[in-house]
ZAFIMI-134159 format. One record per residue (C-alpha): x, y, z; residue number from 0. Coordinates in pm, 1 decimal. Each point is the difference from the previous one (the first is absolute). Layout:
BEGIN
> X|Y|Z|NUM $
...
***
This chain:
BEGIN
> 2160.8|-5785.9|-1514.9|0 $
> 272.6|-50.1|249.8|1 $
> 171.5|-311.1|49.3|2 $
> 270.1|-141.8|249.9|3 $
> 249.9|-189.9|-186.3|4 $
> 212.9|-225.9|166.9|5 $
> 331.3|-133.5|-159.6|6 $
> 253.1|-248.0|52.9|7 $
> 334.6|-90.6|-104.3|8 $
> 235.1|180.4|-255.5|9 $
> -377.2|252.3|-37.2|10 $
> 64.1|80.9|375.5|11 $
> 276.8|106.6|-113.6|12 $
> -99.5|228.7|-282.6|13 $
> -358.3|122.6|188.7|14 $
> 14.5|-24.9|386.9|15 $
> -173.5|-295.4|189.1|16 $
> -306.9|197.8|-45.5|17 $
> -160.0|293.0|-226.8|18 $
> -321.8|178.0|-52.2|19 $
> -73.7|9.4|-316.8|20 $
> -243.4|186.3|-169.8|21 $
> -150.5|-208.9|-326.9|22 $
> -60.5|178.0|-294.6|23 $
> -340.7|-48.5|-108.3|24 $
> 44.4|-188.2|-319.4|25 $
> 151.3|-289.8|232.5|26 $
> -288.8|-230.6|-5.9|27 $
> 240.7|-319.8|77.4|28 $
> 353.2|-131.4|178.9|29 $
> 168.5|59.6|-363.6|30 $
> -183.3|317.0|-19.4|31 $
> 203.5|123.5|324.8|32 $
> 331.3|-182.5|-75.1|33 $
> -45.3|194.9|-353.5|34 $
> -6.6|319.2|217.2|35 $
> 240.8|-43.2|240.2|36 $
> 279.1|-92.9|-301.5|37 $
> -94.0|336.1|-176.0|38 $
> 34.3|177.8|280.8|39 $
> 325.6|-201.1|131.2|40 $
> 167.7|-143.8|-266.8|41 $
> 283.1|-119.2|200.2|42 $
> -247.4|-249.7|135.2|43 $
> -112.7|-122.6|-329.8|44 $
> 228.4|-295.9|-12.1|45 $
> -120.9|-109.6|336.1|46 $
> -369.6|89.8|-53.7|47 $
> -39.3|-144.5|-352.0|48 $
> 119.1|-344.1|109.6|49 $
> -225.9|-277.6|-144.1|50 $
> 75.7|-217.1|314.8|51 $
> -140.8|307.9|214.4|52 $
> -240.2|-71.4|262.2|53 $
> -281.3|202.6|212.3|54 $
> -174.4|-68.6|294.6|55 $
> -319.8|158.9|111.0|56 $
> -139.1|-135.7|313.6|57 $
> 225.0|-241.6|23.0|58 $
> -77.0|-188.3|-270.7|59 $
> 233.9|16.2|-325.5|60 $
> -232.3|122.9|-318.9|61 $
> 150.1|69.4|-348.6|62 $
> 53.6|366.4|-133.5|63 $
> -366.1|-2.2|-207.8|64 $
> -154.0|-8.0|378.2|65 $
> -211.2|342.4|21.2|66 $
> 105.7|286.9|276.2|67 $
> -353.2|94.3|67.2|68 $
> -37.7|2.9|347.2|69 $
> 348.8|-117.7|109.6|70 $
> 206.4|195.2|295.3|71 $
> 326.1|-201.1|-31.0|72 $
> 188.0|-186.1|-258.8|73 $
> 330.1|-196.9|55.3|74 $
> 240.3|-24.5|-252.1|75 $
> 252.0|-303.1|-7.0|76 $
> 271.1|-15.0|-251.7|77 $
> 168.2|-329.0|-94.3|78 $
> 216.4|-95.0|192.9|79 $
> 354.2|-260.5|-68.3|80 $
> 148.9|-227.5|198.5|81 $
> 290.6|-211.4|29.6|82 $
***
């Protein structure tokens, strides 16, 4: 299944605004894909693994156990800080 990712912030940085991704087919969930995005860019893994992550599908914010069946688009937001 392909899916458009959208990222923001410092994982803008790291991926592009925007990437097709391909999901393997043992991603069932969010976590699932974070999983296999951070094996295949470890670089990112600090970023991705953040507990204080957050993804949007539809715009509506749903935790990382939310399923990918039938999604198109999933927005990643990392924590952000500010002063």
């Amino acid at each position: 299944m392909m899916l458009e990712l959208v990222f923001y912030g410092p994982l803008a940085d790291l991926f592009g605004r925007e990437k097709n991704y391909e999901v393997p087919d043992s991603a069932a969930t969010i976590a699932d894909l974070v999983a296999a995005l951070t094996r295949q860019f470890p670089d990112a893994a600090g970023a991705l693994g953040s507990e204080r992550m957050s993804f949007a599908v539809d715009d509506q914010i749903v935790q990382a156990s939310h399923g990918l069946n039938g999604l198109k688009r999933i927005e990643f937001f990392p924590p952000v800080s500010g002063g």
